[in-house]
C-alpha positions as CSV (number, residue, x, y, z in Angstrom):
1,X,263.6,-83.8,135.9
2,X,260.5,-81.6,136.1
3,X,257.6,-82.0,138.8
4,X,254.6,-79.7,140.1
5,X,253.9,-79.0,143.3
6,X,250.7,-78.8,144.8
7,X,250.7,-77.1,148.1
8,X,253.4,-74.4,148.1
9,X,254.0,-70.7,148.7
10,X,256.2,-68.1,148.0
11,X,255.4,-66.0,151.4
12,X,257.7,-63.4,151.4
13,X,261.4,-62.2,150.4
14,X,264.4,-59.9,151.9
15,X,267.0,-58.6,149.6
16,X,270.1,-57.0,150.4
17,X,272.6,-54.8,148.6
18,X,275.9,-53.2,148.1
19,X,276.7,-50.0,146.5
20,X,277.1,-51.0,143.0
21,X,273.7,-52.5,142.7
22,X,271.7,-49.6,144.7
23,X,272.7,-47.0,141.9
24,X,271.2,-49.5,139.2
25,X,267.6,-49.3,138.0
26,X,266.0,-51.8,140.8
27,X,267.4,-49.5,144.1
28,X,263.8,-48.6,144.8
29,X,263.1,-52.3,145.3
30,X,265.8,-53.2,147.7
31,X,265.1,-53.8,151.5
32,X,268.6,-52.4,152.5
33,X,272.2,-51.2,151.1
34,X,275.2,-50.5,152.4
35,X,277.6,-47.7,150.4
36,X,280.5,-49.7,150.8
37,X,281.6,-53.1,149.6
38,X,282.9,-53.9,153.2
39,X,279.7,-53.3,154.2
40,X,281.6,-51.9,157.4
41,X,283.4,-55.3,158.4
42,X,287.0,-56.3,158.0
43,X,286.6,-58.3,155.0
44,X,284.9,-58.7,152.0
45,X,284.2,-62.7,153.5
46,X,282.6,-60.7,156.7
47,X,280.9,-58.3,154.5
48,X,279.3,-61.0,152.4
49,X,278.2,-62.7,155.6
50,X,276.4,-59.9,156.7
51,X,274.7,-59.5,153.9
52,X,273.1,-62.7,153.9
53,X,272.7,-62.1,157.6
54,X,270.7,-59.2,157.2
55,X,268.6,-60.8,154.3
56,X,267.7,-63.7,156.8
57,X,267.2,-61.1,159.8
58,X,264.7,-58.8,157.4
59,X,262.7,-61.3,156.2
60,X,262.0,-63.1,159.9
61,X,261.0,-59.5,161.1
62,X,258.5,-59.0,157.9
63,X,257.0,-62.5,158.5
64,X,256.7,-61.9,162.3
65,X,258.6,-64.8,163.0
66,X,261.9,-66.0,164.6
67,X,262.7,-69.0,162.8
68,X,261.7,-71.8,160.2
69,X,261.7,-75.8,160.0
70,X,264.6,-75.9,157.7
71,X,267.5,-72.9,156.4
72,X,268.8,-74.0,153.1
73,X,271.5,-71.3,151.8
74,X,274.7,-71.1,149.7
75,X,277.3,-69.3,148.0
76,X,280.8,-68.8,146.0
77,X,283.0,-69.5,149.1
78,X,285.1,-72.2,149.6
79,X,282.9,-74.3,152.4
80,X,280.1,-71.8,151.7
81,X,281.5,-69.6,154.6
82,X,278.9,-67.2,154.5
83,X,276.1,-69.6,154.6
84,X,277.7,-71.6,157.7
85,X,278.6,-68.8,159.6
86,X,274.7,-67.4,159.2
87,X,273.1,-70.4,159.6
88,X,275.7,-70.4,163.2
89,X,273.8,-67.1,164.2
90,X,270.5,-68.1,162.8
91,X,270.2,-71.6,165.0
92,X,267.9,-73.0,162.4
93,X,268.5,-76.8,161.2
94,X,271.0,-76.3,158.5
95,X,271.5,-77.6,154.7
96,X,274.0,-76.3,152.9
97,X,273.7,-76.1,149.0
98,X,276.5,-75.5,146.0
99,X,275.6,-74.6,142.6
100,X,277.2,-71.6,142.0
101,X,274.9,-69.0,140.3
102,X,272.2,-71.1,140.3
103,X,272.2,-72.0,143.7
104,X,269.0,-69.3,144.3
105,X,266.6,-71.6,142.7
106,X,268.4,-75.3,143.7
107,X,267.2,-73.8,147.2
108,X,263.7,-72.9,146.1
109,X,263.2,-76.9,144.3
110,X,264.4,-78.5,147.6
111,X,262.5,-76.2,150.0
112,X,259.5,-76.8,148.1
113,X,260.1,-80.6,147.6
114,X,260.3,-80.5,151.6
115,X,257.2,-78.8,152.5
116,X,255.3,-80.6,149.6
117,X,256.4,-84.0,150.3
118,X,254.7,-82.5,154.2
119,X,258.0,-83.1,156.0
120,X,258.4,-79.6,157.0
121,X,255.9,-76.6,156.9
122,X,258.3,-74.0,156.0
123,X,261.6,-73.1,154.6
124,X,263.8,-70.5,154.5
125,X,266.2,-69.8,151.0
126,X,268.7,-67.6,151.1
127,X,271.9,-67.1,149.0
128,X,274.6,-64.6,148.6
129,X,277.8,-62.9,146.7
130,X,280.2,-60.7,147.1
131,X,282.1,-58.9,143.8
132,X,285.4,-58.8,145.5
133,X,285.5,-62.5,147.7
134,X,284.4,-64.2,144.5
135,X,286.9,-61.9,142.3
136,X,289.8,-63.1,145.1
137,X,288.9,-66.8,145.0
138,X,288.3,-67.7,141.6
139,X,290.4,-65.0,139.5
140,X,292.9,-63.0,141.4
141,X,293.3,-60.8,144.2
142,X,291.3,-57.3,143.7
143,X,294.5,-55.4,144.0
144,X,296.3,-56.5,141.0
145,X,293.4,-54.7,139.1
146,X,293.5,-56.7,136.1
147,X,291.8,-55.9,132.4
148,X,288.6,-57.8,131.5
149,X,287.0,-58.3,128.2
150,X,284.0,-56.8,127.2
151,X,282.3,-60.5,127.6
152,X,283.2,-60.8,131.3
153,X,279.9,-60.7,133.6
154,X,280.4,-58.8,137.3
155,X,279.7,-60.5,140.4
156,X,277.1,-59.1,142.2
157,X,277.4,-57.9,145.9
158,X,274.4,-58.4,148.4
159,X,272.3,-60.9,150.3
160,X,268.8,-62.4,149.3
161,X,266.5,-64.7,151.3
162,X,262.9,-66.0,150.4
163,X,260.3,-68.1,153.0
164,X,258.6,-70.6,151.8
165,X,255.4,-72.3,153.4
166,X,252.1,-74.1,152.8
167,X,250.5,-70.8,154.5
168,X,248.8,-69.5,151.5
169,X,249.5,-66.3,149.6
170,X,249.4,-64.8,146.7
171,X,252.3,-66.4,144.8
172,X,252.6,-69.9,144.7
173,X,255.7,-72.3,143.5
174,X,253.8,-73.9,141.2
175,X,256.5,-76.3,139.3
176,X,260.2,-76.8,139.2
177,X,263.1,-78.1,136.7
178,X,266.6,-79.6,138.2
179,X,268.6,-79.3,135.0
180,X,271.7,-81.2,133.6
181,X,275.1,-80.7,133.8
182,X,276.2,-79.3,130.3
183,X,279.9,-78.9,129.3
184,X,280.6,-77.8,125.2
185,X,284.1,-77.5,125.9
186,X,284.8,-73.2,126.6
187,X,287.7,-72.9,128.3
188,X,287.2,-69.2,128.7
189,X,286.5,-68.2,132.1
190,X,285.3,-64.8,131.3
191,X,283.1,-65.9,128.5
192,X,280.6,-67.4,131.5
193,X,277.5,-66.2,129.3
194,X,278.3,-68.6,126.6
195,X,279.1,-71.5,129.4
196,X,275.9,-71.2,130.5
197,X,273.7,-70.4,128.2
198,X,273.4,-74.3,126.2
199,X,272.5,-75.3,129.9
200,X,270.3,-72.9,130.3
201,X,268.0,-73.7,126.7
202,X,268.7,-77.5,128.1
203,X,266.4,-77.0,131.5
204,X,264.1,-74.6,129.8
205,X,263.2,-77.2,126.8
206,X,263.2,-79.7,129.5
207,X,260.5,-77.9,131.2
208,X,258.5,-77.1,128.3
209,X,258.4,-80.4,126.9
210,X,257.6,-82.4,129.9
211,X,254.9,-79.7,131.1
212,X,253.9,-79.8,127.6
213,X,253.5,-75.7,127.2
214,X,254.8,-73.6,125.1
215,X,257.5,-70.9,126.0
216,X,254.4,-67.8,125.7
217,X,252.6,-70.1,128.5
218,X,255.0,-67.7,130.6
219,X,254.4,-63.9,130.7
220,X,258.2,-63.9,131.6
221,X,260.8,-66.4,131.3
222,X,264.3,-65.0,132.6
223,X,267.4,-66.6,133.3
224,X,269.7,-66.0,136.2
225,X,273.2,-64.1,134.6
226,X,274.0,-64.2,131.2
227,X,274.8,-61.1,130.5
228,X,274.1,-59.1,127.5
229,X,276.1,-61.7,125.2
230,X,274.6,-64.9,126.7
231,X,271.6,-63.9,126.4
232,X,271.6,-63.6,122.7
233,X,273.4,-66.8,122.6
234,X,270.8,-68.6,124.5
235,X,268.0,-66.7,122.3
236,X,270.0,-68.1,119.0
237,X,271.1,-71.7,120.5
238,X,267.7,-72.4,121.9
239,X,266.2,-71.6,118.4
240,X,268.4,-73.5,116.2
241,X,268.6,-76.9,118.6
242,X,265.2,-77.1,119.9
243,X,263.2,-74.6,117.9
244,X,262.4,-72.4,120.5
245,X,261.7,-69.2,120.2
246,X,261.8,-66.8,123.4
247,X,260.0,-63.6,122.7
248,X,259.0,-62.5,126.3
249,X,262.7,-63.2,127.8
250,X,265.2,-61.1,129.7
251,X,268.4,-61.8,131.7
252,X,268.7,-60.8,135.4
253,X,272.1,-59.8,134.9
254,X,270.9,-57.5,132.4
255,X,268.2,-55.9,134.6
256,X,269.7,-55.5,137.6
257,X,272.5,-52.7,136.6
258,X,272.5,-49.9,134.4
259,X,274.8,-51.5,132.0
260,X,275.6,-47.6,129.6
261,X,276.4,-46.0,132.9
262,X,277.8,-49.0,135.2
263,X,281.1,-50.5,134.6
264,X,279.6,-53.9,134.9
265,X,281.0,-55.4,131.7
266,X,278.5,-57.9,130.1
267,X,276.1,-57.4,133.8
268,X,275.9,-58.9,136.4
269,X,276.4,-62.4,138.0
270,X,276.5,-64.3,141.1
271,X,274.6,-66.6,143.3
272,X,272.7,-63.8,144.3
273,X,271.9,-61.7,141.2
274,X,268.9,-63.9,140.1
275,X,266.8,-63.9,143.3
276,X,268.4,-59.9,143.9
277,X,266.0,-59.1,140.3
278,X,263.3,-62.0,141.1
279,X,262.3,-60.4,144.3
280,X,262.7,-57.1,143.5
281,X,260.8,-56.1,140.2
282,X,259.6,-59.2,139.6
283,X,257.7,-59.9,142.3
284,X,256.7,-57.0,142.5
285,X,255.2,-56.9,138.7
286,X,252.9,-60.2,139.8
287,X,251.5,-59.0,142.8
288,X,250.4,-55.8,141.1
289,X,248.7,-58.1,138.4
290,X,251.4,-57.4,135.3
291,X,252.4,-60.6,135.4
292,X,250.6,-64.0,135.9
293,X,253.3,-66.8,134.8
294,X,256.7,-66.6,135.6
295,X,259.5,-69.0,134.6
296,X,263.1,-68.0,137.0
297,X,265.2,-70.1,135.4
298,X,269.0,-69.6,137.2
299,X,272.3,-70.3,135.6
300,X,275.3,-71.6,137.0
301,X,279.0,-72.2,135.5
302,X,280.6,-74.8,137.9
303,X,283.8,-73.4,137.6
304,X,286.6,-73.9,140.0
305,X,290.5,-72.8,139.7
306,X,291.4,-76.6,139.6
307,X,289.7,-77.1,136.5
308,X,291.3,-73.9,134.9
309,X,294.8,-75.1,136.0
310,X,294.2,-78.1,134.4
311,X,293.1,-76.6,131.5
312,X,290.0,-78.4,131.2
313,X,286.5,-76.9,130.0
314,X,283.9,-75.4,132.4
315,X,280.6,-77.0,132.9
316,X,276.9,-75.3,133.7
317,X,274.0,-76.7,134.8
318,X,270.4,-74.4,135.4
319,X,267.6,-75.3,137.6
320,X,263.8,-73.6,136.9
321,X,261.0,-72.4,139.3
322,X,257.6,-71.9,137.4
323,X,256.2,-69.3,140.0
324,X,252.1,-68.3,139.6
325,X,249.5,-65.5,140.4
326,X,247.0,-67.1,143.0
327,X,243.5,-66.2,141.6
């Protein structure tokens, strides 16, 4: 299901970070890091919290504000425990969302549904991840230190919020995608860049086709974290199926580490690895005029344990935000 949306605005974003992803090649962009995966809490679950805390703290203080009509937000947790537990100190009527890695941009399509639909003036969107609370839920405990294939992606550690509004600005949320739930039977749950990637070239042709553009309409298109490998599997699947070709493409978990340097397997992933590269560089890139048309597109494998126990096959699903330069 694609739509447009008439009156809304990307205002501003907050992104923060752990250690691992403020020695990659975006550090410059973040708002704040912390050199420690704890990010000096008791647990990883507190750390992650914090995180998304400080995301949602940051980006009231660069909009001058102290709250918003509506806080959408969610993560890896079980119960979204990060995103409760914020929206607990944040006071601010509360949705909580689940998509896994593509939670970022389910956010952005609902906020902007609210605000153009006029129900609400403004939204705030925040997600988050943590390498070792997501590592201890859906693998096993960080202290077994277990091998990983090369294919594996990393979770990615830090806290990202964006606020929405019909206040004008310079970036504008200009369409949106809410993808399909696609499921071609990997059982693999390291391989999450080939899970993904069929969803991913599912929402995209979805969006070019009812929009009726073609993929260079976009300066950028990127998807959330596929990694090296599910990138080129998109690139190839898209191709063959719908005869796509995506020449002016890259991967967030590809960008947002230094992937000769970092032992990051595949890149990075996580909830909070697309919006951690979309407002970074990206944004950054359009408001200095590099880049007009952007399609985030993020990726999600709805994974759980229960279906691995089961030994049943892990479905994805993607969502897409067409974002625009305001002349």
């Amino acid at each position: 299901m694609t739509f447009k949306f008439k009156n809304v605005y990307l205002n501003e974003t907050a992104t923060v970070v752990g250690p691992y992803e403020n020695k990659g090649p975006l550090s410059k962009y973040f708002d704040k890091s912390y050199d420690n995966l704890y990010a000096n809490e008791k647990t990883f679950e507190l750390a992650e919290t914090k995180m998304l805390n400080d995301s949602v703290n940051i980006l009231l203080n660069k909009m001058n504000k102290n709250s918003a009509d509506v806080f959408l937000s969610g993560d890896l947790l079980n119960q979204i425990i990060p995103s409760n537990l914020t929206a607990l100190e944040q006071k601010i009527p509360f949705l909580g969302l689940y998509n896994a890695c593509a939670t970022s941009m389910e956010g952005i399509i609902i906020g902007s549904t609210l605000i153009d639909s006029e129900k609400v003036s403004s939204v705030i969107c925040a997600t988050s991840s943590h390498n070792c609370s997501a590592e201890k839920q859906f693998r096993y405990p960080n202290e077994y230190g277990g091998s990983k294939p090369k294919i594996a992606t990393f979770t990615s550690t830090g806290g990202a919020s964006a606020y929405l509004s019909n206040t004008p600005s310079n970036i504008k949320v200009e369409a949106g995608t809410i993808g399909t739930v696609v499921d071609l039977g990997i059982t693999d749950v390291f391989n999450m860049g080939a899970v993904m990637a069929p969803a991913a070239a599912s929402t995209i042709e979805e969006h070019l086709r009812t929009l009726k553009r073609k993929a260079d309409y976009y300066d950028l298109i990127v998807t959330g974290d596929l990694g090296i490998y599910g990138k080129q599997i998109l690139m190839d699947y898209i191709k063959e199926t719908f005869n796509i070709e995506l020449t002016k493409y890259n991967d967030c978990g590809v960008m947002l580490y230094k992937l000769k340097d970092q032992s990051v397997y595949a890149g990075g992933s996580g909830p909070v690895c697309c919006p951690l590269v979309t407002y970074s560089v990206i944004l950054d890139r359009m408001k200095r005029g590099e880049l007009k048309k952007v399609l985030i597109c993020s990726t999600g494998a709805l994974h759980s344990p229960t279906l691995v126990n089961q030994k049943l096959s892990i479905p994805a699903i993607c969502h897409a935000i067409s974002l625009e330069v305001v002349k």
